[in-house]
Backbone as CSV, one residue per row, in Angstrom:
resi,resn,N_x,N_y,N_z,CA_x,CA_y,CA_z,C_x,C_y,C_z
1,UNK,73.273,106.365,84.274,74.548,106.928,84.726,75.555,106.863,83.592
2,UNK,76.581,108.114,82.890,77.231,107.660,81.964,78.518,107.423,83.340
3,UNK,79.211,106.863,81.639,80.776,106.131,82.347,81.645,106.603,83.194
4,UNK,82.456,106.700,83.844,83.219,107.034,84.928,84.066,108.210,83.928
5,UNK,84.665,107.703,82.840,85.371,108.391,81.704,84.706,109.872,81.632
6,UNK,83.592,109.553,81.345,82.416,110.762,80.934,82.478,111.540,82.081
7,UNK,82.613,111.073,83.407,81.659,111.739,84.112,82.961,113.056,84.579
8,UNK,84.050,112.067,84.273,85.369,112.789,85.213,85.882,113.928,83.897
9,UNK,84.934,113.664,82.890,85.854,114.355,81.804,87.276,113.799,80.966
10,UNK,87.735,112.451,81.448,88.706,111.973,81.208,88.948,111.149,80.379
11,UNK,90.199,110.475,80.184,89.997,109.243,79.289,89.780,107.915,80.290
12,UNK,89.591,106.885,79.956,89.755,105.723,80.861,91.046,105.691,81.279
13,UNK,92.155,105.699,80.445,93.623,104.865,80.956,93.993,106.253,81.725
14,UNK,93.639,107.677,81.703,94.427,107.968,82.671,93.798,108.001,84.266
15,UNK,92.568,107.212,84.362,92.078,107.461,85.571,92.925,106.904,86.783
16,UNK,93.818,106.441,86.604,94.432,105.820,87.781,95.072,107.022,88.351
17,UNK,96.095,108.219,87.308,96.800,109.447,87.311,96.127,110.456,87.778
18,UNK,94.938,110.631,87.073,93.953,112.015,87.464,93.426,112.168,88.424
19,UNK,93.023,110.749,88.917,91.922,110.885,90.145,92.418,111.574,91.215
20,UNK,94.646,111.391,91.280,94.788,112.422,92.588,95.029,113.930,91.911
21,UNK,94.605,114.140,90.640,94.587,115.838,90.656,93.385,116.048,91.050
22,UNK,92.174,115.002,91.008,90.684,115.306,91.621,90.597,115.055,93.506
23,UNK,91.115,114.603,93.871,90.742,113.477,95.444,92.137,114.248,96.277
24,UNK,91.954,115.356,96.814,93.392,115.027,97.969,93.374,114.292,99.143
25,UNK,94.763,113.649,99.551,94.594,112.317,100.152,94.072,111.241,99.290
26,UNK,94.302,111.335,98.326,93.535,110.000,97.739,93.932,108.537,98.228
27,UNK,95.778,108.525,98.315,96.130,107.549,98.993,95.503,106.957,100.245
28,UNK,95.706,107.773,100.705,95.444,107.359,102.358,93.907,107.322,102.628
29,UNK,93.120,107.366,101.816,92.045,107.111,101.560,91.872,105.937,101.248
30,UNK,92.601,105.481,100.317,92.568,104.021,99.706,92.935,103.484,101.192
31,UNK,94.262,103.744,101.396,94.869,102.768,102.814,93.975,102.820,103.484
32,UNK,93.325,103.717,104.526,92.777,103.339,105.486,91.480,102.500,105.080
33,UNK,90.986,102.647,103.838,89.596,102.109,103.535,90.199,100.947,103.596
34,UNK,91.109,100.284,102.729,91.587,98.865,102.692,91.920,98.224,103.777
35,UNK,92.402,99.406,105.235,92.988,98.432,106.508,91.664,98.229,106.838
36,UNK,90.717,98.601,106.912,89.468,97.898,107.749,89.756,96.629,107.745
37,UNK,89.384,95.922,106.256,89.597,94.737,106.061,90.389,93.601,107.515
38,UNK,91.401,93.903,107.459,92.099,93.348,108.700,91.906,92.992,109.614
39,UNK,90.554,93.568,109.925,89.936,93.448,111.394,88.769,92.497,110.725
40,UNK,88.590,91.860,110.183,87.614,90.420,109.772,88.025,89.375,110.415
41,UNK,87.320,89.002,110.469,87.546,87.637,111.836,87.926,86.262,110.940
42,UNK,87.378,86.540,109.628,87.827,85.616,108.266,89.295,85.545,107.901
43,UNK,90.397,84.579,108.158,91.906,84.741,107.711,91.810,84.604,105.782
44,UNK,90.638,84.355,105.574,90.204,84.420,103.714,89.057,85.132,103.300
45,UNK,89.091,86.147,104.059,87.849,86.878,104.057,87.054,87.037,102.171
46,UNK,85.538,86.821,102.611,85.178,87.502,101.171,84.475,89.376,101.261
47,UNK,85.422,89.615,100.303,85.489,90.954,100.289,84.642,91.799,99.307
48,UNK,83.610,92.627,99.069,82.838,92.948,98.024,83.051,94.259,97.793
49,UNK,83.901,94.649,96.689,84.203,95.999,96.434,82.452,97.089,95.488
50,UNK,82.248,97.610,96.532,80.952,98.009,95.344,81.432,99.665,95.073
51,UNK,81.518,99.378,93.407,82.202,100.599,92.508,83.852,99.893,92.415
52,UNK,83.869,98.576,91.742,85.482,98.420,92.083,86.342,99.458,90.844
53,UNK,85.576,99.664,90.219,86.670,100.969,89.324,87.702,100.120,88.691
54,UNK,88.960,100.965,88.611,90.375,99.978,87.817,90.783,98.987,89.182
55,UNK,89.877,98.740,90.473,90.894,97.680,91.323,91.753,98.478,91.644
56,UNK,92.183,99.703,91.724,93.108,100.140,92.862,92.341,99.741,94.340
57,UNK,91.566,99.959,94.494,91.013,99.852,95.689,91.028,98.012,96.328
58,UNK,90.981,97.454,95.533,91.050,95.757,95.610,92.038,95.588,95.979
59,UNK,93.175,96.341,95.011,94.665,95.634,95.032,95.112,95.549,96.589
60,UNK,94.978,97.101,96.656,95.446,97.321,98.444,94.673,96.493,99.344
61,UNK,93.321,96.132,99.405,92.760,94.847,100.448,93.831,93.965,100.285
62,UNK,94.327,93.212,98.953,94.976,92.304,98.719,95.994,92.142,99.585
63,UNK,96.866,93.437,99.521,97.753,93.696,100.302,97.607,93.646,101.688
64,UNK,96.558,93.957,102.126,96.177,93.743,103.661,95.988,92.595,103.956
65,UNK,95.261,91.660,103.548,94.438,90.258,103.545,94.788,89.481,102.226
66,UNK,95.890,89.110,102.045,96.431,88.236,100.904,95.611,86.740,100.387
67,UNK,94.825,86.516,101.908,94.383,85.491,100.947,92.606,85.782,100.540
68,UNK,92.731,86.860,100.731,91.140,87.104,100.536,90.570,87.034,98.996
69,UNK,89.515,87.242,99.110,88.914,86.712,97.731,87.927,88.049,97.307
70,UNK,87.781,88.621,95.952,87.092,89.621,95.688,86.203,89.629,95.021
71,UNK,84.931,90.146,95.415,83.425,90.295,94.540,83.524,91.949,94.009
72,UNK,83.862,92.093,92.803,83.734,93.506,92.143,82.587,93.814,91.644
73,UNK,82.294,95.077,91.899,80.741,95.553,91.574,80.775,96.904,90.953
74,UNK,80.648,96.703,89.426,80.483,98.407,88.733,79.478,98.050,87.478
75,UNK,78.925,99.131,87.284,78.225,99.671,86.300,78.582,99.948,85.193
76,UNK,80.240,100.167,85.552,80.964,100.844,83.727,81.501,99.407,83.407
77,UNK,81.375,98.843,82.283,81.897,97.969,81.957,83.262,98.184,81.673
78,UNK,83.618,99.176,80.935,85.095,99.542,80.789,85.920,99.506,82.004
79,UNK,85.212,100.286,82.980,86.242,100.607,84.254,86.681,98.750,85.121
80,UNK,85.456,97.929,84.905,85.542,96.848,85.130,85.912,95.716,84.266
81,UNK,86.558,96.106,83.084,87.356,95.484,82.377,88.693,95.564,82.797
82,UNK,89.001,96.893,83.042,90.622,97.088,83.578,90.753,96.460,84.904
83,UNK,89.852,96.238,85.964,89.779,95.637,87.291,90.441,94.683,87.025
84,UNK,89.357,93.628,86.230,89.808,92.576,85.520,91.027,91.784,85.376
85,UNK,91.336,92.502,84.476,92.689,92.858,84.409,93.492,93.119,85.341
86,UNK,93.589,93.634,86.202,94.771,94.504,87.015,94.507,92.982,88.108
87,UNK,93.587,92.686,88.355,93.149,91.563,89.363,93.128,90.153,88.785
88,UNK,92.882,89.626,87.877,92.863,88.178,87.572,91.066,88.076,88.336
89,UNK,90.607,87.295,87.318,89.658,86.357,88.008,88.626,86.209,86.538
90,UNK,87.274,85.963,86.882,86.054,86.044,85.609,85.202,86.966,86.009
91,UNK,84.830,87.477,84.793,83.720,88.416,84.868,82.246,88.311,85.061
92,UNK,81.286,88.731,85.564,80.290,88.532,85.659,79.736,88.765,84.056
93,UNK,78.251,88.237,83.991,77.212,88.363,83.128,75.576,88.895,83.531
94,UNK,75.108,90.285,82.921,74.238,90.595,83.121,73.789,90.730,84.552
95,UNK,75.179,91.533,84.929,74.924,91.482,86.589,75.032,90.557,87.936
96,UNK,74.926,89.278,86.996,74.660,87.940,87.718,75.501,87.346,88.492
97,UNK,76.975,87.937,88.132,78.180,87.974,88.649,79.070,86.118,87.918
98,UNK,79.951,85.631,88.519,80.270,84.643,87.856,80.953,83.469,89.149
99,UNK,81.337,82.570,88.685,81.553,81.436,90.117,82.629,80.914,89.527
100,UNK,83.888,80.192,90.630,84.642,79.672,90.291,85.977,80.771,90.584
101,UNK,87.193,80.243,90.825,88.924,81.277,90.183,88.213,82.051,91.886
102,UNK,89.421,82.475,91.769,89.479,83.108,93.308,88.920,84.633,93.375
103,UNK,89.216,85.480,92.077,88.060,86.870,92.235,86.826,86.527,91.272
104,UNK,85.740,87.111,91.561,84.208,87.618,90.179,84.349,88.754,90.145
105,UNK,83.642,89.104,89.393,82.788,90.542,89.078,81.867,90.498,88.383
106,UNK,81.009,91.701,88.631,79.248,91.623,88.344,79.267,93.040,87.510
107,UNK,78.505,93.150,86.449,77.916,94.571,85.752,77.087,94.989,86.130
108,UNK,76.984,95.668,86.729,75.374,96.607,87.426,75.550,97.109,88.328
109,UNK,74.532,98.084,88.559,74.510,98.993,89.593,73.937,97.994,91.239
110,UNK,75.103,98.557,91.820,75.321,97.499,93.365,74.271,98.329,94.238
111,UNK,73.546,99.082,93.484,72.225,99.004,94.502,70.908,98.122,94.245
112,UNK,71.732,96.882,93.343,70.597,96.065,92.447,71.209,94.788,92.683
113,UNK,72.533,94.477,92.472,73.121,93.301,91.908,72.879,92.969,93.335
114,UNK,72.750,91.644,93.454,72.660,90.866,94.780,74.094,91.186,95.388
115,UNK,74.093,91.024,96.536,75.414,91.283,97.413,75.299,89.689,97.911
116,UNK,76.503,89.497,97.666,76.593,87.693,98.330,77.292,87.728,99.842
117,UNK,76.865,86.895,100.857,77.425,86.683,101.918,78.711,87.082,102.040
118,UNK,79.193,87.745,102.950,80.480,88.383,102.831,80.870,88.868,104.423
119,UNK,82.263,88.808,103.991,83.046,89.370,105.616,83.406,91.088,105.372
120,UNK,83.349,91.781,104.248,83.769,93.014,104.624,83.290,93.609,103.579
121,UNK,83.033,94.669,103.333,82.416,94.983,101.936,82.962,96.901,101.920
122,UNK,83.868,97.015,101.006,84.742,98.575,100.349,84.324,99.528,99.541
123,UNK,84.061,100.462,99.709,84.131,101.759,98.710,84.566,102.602,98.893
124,UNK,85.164,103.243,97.583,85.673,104.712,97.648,85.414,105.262,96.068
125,UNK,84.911,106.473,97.194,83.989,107.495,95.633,82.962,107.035,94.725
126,UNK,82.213,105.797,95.438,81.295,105.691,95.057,79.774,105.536,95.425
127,UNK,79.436,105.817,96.642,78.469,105.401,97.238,77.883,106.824,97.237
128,UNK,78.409,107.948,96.847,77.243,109.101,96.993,76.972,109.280,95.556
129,UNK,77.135,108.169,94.655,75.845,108.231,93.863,74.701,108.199,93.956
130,UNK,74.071,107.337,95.051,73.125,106.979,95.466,72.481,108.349,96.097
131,UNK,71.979,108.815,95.720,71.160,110.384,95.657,70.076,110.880,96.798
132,UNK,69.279,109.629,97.066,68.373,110.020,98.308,68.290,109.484,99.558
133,UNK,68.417,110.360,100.560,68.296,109.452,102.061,67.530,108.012,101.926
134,UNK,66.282,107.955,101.776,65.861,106.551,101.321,66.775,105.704,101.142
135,UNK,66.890,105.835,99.766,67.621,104.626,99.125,68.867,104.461,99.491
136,UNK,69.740,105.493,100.517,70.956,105.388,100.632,70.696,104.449,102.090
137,UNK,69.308,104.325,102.881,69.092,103.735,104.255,68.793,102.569,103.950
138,UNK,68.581,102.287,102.557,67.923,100.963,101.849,68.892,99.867,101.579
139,UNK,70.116,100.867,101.167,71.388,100.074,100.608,71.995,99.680,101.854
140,UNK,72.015,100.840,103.242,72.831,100.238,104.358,72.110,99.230,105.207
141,UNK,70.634,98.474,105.034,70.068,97.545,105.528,70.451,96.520,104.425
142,UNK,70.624,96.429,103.246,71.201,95.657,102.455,72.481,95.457,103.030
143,UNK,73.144,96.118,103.129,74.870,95.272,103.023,74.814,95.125,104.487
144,UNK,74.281,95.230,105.086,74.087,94.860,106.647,73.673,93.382,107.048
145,UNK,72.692,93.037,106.237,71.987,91.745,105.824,73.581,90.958,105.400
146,UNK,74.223,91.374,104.451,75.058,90.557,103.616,76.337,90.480,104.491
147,UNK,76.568,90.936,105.301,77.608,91.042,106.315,77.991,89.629,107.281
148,UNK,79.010,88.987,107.705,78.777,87.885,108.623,78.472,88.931,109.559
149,UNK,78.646,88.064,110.645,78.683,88.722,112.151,80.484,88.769,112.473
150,UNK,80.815,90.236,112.763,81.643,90.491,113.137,82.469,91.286,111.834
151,UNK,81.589,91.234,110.583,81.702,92.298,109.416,81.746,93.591,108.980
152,UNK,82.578,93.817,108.211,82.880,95.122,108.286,82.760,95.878,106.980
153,UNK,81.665,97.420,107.363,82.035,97.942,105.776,82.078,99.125,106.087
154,UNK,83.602,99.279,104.716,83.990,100.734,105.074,83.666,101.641,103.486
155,UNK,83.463,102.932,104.218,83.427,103.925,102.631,84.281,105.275,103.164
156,UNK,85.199,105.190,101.724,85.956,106.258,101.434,84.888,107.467,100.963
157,UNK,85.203,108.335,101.096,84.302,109.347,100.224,84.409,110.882,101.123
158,UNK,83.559,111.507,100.418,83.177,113.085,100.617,82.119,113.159,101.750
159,UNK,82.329,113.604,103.003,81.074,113.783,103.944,81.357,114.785,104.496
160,UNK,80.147,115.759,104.316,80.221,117.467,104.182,79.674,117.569,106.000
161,UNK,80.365,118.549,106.246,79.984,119.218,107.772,79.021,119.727,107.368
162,UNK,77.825,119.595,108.938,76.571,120.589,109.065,76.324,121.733,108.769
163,UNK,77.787,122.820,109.101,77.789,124.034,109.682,77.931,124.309,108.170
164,UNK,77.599,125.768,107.968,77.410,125.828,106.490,78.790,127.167,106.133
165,UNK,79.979,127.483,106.996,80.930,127.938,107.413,81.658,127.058,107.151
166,UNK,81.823,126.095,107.774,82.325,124.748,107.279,82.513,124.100,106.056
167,UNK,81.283,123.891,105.810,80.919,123.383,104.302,81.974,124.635,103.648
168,UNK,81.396,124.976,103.278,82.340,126.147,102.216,83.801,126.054,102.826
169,UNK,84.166,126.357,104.007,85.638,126.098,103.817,86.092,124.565,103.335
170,UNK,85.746,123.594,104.023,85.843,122.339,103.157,85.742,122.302,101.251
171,UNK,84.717,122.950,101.246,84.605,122.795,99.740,85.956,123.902,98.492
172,UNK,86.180,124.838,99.548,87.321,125.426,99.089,88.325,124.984,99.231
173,UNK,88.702,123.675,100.203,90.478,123.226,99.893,90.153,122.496,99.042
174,UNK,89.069,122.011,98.951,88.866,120.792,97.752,89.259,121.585,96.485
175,UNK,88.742,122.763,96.266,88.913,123.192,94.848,90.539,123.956,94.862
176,UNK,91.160,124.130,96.340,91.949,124.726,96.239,93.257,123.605,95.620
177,UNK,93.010,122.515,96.195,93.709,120.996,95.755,93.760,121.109,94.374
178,UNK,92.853,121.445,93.634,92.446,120.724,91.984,93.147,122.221,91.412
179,UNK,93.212,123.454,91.858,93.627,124.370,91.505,95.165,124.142,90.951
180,UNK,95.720,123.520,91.648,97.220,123.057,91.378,97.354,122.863,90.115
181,UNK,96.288,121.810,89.676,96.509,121.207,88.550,95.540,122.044,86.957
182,UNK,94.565,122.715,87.941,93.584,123.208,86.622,93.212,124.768,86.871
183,UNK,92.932,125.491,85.753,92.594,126.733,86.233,91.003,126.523,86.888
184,UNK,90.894,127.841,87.328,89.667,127.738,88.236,88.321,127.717,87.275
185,UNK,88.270,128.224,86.109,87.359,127.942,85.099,87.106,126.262,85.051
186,UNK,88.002,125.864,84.461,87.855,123.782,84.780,87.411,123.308,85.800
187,UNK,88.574,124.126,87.172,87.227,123.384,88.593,86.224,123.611,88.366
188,UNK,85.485,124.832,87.925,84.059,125.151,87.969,83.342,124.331,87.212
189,UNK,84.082,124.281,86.241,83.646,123.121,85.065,82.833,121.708,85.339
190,UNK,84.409,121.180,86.181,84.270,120.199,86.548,83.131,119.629,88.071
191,UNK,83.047,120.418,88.760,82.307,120.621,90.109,80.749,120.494,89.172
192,UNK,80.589,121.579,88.004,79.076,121.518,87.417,78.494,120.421,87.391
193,UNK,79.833,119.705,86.264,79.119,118.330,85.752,79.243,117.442,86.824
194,UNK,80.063,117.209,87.922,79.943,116.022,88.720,78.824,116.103,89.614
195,UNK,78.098,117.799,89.819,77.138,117.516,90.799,75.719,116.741,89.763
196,UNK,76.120,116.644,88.909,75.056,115.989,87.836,74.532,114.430,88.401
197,UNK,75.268,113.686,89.239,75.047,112.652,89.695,75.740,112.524,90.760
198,UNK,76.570,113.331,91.753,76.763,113.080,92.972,76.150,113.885,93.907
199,UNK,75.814,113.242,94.909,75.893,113.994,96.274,76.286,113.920,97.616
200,UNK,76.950,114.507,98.022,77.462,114.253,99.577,76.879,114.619,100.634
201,UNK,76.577,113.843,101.322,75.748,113.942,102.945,76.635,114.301,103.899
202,UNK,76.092,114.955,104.889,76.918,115.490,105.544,77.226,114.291,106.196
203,UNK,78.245,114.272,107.460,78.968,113.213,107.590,78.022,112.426,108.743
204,UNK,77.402,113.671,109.856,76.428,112.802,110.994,75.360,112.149,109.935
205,UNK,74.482,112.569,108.831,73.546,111.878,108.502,74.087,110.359,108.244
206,UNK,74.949,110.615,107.617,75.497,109.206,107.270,75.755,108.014,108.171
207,UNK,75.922,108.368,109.124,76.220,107.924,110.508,75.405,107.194,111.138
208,UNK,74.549,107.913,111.015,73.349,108.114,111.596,72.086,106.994,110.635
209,UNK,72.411,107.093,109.589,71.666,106.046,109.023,72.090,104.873,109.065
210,UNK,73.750,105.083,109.068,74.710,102.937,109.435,73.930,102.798,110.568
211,UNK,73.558,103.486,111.769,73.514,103.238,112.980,71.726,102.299,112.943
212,UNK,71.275,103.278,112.221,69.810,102.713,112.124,69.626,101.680,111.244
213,UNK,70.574,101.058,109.939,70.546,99.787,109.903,71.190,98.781,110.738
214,UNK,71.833,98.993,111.400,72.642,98.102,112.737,73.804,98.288,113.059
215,UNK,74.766,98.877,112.264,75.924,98.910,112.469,76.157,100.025,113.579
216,UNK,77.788,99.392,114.627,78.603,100.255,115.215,79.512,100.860,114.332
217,UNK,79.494,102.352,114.490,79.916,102.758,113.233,81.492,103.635,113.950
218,UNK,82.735,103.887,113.319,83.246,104.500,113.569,83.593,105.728,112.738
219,UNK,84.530,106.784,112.562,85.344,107.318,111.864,86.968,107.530,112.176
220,UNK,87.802,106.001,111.256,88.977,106.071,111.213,89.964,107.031,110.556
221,UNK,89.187,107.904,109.817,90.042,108.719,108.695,88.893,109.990,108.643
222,UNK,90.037,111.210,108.779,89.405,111.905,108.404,90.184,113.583,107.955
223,UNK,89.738,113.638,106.827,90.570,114.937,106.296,89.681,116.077,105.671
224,UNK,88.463,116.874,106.174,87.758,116.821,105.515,87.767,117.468,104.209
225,UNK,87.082,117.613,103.528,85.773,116.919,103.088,85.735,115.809,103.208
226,UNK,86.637,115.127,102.989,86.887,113.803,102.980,86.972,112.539,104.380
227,UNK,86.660,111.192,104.449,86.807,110.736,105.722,86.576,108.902,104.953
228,UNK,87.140,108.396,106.181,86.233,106.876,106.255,85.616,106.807,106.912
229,UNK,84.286,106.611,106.838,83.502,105.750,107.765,83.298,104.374,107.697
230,UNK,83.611,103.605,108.949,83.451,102.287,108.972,81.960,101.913,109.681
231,UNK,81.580,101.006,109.513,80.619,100.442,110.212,80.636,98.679,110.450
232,UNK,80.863,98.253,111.854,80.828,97.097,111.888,79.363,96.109,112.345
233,UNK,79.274,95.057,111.578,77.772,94.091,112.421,78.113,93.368,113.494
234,UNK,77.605,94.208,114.213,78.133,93.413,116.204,77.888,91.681,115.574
């Protein structure tokens, strides 16, 4: 997988700026992904961001659950240097993650790095890397396992309608959003290279697979293309 930098076309430092000429709703994406959190039965919940990026997404748990504690999980070392940073804590090694100080973080791809016991576990814009039904049913019996009881994990992201009427209108406000900012040559541009390593499931499959690793699953947010899905471990 190259770097987040690479993939968006961007530099690192402006990804905090760009991502809402890429993501509409990006905010409220973050918010609602981060209020899940709240509903943990943990008043210090441990929280496992997988794809924590620059920690925007951390910061706001923080904000929800102040005394919670964060396990960051990325692949780009850069993007998880700025986490770092923006968050306080130690960095992991060779994936292995690190112990001690109130946040870690781990280098590797979080469909590998062990997931440690945890009360809630976050993503946004990153889980449709994971490319095939398989492995995407593989990862939700994983963090299902890693969940207490009464745990919660939510993902921000892209989940495409069935109807294929749909799809295309969805996929046109998306580009109609980025239009603001870029001519339509660049969206095209940009849409090429990102389908290079993403893909979005429509939103029942997804559902539909939390359900078959165990989770009660809801949808708190939803704008589409875009939505949260939560899933809790009864």
């Amino acid at each position: 997988m190259t770097s987040v930098a690479e993939h968006l076309k961007i530099r690192l430092s402006e990804y905090d700026r760009r991502i809402r000429t890429f993501i509409p709703y990006y905010q409220e994406l973050l918010d609602v992904t981060a209020g899940t959190v709240a509903f943990s039965r943990n008043g210090a919940p441990l929280i496992v961001d997988l794809g924590v990026g620059t920690g925007a997404l951390t910061r706001r748990c923080l904000e929800v659950a102040p005394r919670a504690r964060i396990y960051g999980i990325d692949a780009d070392p850069g993007m998880l240097g700025v986490a770092e940073k923006r968050l306080g804590g130690r960095g992991g090694n060779g994936g292995k993650g690190s112990t001690g100080g109130r946040h870690s973080f781990a280098a590797g791809d979080f469909t590998r790095v062990p997931i440690p016991r945890c009360d809630a576990i976050v993503a946004t814009l990153s889980l449709h890397h994971v490319h095939s039904v398989p492995a995407k049913a593989r990862l939700y019996r994983r963090l299902f396992r890693a969940l207490r009881p009464g745990g919660v994990l939510a993902s921000g992201d892209a989940f495409l309608s069935e109807s294929r009427a749909l799809r295309r209108a969805e996929m046109e406000a998306w580009r109609g959003h980025m239009r603001r900012r870029y001519s339509a040559r660049e969206v095209g541009a940009f849409f090429a290279s990102w389908a290079q390593e993403d893909r979005y499931l429509p939103l029942d499959l997804e559902i539909e697979l939390l359900k078959r690793a165990g989770f009660r699953v809801d949808v708190p947010w939803r704008r589409a293309p875009f939505a949260v899905v939560a899933g809790w471990r009864r």
